[in-house]
Structures are given as C-alpha cells and as structure tokens.
C-alpha positions in Angstrom: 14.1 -285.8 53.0 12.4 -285.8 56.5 11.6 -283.8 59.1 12.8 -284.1 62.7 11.0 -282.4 65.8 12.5 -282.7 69.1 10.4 -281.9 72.5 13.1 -279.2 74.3 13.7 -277.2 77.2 16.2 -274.9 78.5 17.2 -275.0 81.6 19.5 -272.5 82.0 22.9 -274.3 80.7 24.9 -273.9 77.9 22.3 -275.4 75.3 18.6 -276.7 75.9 17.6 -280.3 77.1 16.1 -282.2 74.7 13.7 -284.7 75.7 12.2 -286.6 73.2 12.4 -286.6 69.2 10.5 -288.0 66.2 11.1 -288.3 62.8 8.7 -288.3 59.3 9.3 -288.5 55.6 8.6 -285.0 53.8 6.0 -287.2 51.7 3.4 -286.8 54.7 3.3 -283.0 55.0 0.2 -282.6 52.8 -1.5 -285.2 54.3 -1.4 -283.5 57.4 -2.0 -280.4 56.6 -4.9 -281.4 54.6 -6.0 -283.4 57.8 -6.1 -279.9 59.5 -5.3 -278.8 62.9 -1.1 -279.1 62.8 1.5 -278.0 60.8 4.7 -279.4 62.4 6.7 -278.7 59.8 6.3 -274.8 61.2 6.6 -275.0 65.2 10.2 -273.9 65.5 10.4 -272.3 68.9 6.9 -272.7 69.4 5.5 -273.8 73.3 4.3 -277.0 73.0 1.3 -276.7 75.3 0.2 -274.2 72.1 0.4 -277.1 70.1 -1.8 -280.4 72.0 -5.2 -279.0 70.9 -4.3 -278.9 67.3 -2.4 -282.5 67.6 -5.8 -283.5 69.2 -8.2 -282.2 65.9 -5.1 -283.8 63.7 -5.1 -287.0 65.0 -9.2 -287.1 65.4 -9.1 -286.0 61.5 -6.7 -288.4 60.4 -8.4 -291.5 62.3 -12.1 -290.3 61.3 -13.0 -293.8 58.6 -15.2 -290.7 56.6 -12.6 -288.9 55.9 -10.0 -292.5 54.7 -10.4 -292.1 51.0 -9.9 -288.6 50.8 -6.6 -288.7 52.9 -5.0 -291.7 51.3 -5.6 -289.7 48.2 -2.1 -288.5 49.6 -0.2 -291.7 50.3 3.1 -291.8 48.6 3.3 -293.7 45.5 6.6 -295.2 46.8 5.3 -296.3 49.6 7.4 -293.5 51.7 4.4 -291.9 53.6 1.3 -293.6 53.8 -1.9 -292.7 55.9 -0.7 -295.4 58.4 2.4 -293.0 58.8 0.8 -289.9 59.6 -1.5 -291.6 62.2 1.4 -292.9 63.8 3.7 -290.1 63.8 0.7 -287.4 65.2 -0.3 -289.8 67.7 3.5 -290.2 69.1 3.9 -286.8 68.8 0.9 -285.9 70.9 2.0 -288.0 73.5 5.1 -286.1 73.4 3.2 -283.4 73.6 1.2 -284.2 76.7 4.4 -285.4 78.3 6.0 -282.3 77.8 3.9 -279.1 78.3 6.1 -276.8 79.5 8.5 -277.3 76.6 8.9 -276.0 73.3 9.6 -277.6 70.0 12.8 -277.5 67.9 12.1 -278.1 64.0 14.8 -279.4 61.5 13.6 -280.1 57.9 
C-alpha cells in the first residue's frame, strides 16, 4: 500500500494538468507525522503554496541528527519505509512544491 500525490492544476479543459507525482510506502506515515509539520496523506485539494512552510519544518525535523534515534524508532521492520525514505520523499516533494505554487495537490492512498 502506498500513497501517491501528484502536483495539479486546472486549466480550464476537460480534466486538470498534472505536473509532477511522487510516490511512498504507507509504512512512512507515522514517521512523518511524528516528524511534525505535514501530513500528506491529507492534502486532497489542498493549494500547495499552503503546504511549503510545513514541508520546510518536516524536512528540517526529519534531517535534525537530535531527533535520528527517536524517528528511526519508526523504520519498517521490512525494510519498506526507512528514515532514509521519508527524507527523500519530503525533500522531492518540497521541491515540487516550490516548483509549483500556484497548484494544488491530488491525494490517492
């Protein structure tokens, strides 16, 4: 199970534009959450530019080395979702983000 958030924009045709998409294993979700600052998992329809300040606290959060050993308390035992994962994934989606103000964000879990 994963989640899949795509950048989008209507433009006035039949269906919106997407412009960019990511995807993330469910097993990451409390990580960050915990993290604080986003919860992708609940931006459907939401304007991105509402959403780069709390990437920005996420991806600080998840990078800070004091906080390491209470966030890979949250790794996945399988090895599906790791610390490494959610940098990754926050980080792209930020950059997304930045790219892409004006849009909004389509969520499908």
């Amino acid at each position: 199970m994963s989640l899949d958030i795509y950048a989008v924009i209507d433009t006035g045709g039949a269906a919106p534009v997407e412009l960019g998409w990511l995807n993330i294993t469910h097993n990451v979700h409390e990580q960050i959450e915990v993290a604080g600052g986003a919860d992708p998992w609940g931006w459907e329809g939401m304007p991105i530019a509402d959403t780069i300040g709390a990437l920005r606290l996420c991806l600080a959060a998840l990078e800070d080395r004091q906080r390491e050993e209470e966030l890979r308390r949250f790794d996945a035992s399988n090895g599906w979702g790791r610390l490494e994962n959610s940098r990754e994934f926050v980080r792209k989606l930020l950059a997304l983000a930045e790219a892409h103000p004006k849009a909004r964000w389509h969520v499908s879990r």
